[in-house]
Each structure stands twice: as structure tokens, then as C-alpha cells.
N, C-alpha and C positions, 0 to 999 in steps of 0.2 A: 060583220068584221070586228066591232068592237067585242064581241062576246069569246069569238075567235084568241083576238087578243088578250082578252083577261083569262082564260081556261089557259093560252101559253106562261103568260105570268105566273098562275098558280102554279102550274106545274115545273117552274123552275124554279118556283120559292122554294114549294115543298121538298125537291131534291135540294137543296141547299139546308133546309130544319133537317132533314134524315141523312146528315152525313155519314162519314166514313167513323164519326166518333158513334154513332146508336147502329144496333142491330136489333133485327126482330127476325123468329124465321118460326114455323110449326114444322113438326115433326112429321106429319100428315103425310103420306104417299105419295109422291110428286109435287109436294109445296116446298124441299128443301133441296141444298144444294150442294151435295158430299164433297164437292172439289174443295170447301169452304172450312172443311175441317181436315184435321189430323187423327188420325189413329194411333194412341198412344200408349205404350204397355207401364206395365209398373218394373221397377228395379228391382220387387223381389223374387219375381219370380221368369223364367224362360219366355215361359206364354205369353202370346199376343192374342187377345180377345176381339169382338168385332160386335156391332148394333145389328139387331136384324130389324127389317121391315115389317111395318101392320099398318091396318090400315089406315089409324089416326095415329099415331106413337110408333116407337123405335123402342126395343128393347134387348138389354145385352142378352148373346147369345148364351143360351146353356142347355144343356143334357135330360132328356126326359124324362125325370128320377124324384119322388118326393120333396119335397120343401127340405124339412130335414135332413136329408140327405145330400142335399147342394151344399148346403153350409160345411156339415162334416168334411165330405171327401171330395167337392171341386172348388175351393174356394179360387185356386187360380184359375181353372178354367171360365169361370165366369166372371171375372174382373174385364170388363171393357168401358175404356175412357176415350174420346172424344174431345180437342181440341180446338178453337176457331183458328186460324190460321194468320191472324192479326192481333198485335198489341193495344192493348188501351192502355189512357194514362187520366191522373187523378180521378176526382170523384165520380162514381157510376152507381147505380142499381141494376143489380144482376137478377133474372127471375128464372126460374126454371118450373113450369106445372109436369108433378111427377107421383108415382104410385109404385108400392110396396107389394108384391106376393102376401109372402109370411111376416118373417120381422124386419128385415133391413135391406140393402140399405141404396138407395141412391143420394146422388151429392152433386153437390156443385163444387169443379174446381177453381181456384186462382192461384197464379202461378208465376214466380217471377223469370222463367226460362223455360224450354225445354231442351233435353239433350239427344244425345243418342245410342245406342244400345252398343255393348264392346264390338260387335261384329259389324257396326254400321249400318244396319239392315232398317232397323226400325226406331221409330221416335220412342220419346224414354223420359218420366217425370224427373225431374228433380227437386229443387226447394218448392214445396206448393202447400198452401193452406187446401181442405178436404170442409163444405159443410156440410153437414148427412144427417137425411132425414132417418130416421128407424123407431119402431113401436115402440119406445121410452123416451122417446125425448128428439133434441138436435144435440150433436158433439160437432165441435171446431177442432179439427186437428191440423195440427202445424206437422208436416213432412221434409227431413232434412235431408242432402244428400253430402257426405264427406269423403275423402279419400276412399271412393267409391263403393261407397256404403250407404244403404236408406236407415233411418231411422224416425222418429213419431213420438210428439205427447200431443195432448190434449190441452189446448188454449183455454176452452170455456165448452160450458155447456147448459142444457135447460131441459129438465125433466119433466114430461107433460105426456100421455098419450098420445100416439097417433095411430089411426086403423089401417090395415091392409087393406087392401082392394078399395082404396079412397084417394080422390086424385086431392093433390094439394099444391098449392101456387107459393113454393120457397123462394122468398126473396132476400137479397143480402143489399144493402146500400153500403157502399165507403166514403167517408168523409175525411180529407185531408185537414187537418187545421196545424200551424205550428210544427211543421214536419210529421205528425203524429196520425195516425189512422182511425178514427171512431168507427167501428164494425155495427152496423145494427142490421139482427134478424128477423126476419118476421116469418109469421106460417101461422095459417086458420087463426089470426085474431090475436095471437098472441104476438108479441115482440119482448127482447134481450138485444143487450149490447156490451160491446168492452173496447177497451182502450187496445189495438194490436201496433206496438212500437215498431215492431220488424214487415210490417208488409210494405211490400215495394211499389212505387208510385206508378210504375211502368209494370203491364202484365199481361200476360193471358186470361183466358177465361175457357169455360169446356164442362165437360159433365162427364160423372162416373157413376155405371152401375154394376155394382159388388157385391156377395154375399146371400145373393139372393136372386129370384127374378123381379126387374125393374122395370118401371116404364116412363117416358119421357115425353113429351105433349107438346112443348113448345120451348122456346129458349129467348131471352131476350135481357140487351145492354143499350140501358139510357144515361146517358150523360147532360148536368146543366147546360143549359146551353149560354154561354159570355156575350154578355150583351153589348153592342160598340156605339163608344161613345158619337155623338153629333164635332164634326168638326166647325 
């Protein structure tokens, strides 16, 4: 009975440490759970892309056509993003384990909104930071949306090698201090950071694969946990 007892205890701490603030999910074949996210297209282009299933990983879908030739002449058709379906708010670490075909590119997104497409049909990015891994380096691009127009530069970046067909564990941490955002990257050992004054405190989070064939392993949002004080 006592034993009884403490295995219930545990089991409603632990749901209580894994709130609704941390996410963890693999990508794995019947380990995850599609209702949990959004399918979401980009504003430049018509098309809407989609993940397909493997066994361990999710990969966006594309055309059975050389490497090279995905980049050239389908660049929208293989654009598919992926959104959770819930907002977080202040500091988290984002992680995503993910792998490269050729050269590029998967990413992780965050995102202070999302919207909708002019015909209302389908979800649709707006203001969103992009960070993307691709065989030169990580690029942070900042994505804008105005008087219904996307537009994009490039925040920061960190030129380093990375191999195709190498799975790699991109993590982004955010740190609030003083209204202000500390961004820090990390990937195989290396970490960068920068000051990002415009990201929003309150956001999305999701994953894009672009440019390429991608593949996605697992996804996962920890947040500090606030410690309460003894009354």
C-alpha cells in the first residue's frame, strides 16, 4: 500500500515538472501526434508542402529528381513547415535533431503569430525568426510580413562546416533579461550568440524543411522551471 502510494505521488509530481510549459515528442512512426501541429505554407509561394513519414524521422515531401535539381527547379514544392499548435512564453531551449541530403536546409522556426492565407484555406507564416542548419554554417533570418508582403535579412550567422547525411542536435536557448532576448546556438560543440531586441516574448515554435531533402528526429521545448517560495 505504501509503495502503491508513493508510485501515485511520483506520478503526479512528474505530471506536474512536465507541464503544459516543456514539450518533448520523436518523430519516430507512431511516437508523435499530428493533431499537435499545424501545417503551415510560406507567403511566397501558392504551395502548401506536407512531412512525410519513415521510420524514425519525418521528412518534407519532394520529387524524385537529383539533389541538384530540387534546389534549381522545386524550391516551393519542397518547402514544408510544421507548427506546434501552442504558444510559449519567456525563456526556453528549443532542440530539434535533424539531417541534410546535399546542402541545406532544415530549421527551426519561432514565431510571434501565425496567420492565414488570402483564401483562408491554410495557415500562413508571418513575422518569424528561421534558424537553418546548411553545409556552411547556421544563418538566423529574421522574416517580415507587411502590407501583405514577406520580406527577410539575415540577423546573425556562424560559418563552420556541417556534413550531409549527419544527424545533428540544433538547439537555440532564449533568455529574457531587461526586456531584451540573449539568442544562444549551439550545434556539434560549437555555440554563438547575439543580442535579438525584436523577438517576442510570447511565441510559437515548429520546424521547416526547405531546399533540399530534410529530415527531423525529434523536437523538444524546456523551460526553467520557478521555484515557489515557502510560505
Amino acid at each position: 500500500m505504501i509503495l502503491k502510494k508513493l508510485f501515485t505521488f511520483f506520478i503526479a509530481a512528474t505530471a506536474t515538472i512536465l507541464s503544459a510549459e516543456d514539450f518533448s515528442t520523436s518523430f519516430a512512426d507512431g511516437k508523435w501526434d499530428r493533431s499537435q501541429w499545424l501545417n503551415v505554407k510560406s507567403p511566397r509561394w501558392n504551395f502548401i508542402g506536407e512531412m512525410i513519414q519513415h521510420s524514425d524521422h519525418i521528412t518534407n515531401k519532394a520529387p524524385n529528381v537529383p539533389d541538384q535539381v530540387l534546389l534549381r527547379k522545386y524550391e516551393p514544392q519542397i518547402y514544408a513547415s510544421l507548427m506546434l499548435n501552442k504558444k510559449f512564453s519567456g525563456d526556453a531551449t528549443i532542440s530539434s535533431r535533424m539531417s541534410f541530403d546535399h546542402l541545406m536546409a532544415p530549421l527551426i522556426v519561432i514565431a510571434s503569430e501565425i496567420g492565414k492565407s488570402a483564401d483562408g484555406k491554410y495557415f500562413e507564416h508571418r513575422d518569424h525568426y528561421e534558424i537553418v542548419l546548411f553545409h556552411k554554417g547556421i544563418n538566423i533570418w529574421h522574416h517580415l510580413y507587411k502590407n501583405g508582403k514577406p520580406s527577410w535579412y539575415r540577423s546573425a550567422y556562424l560559418k563552420i562546416p556541417f556534413q550531409p547525411k549527419t544527424v545533428y542536435d540544433l538547439q537555440i536557448q532564449l533568455r529574457w533579461r531587461q526586456g531584451r532576448c540573449q539568442m544562444t546556438v549551439s550545434c556539434n560543440g560549437t555555440e554563438f550568440g547575439y543580442m535579438e531586441l525584436n523577438m517576442p516574448q510570447t511565441y510559437y515554435v515548429g520546424i521547416t524543411g526547405c531546399e533540399g531533402r530534410n529530415r527531423f528526429y525529434d523536437f523538444k521545448v524546456s523551460q526553467p522551471k520557478k521555484s515557489k517560495r515557502k510560505k
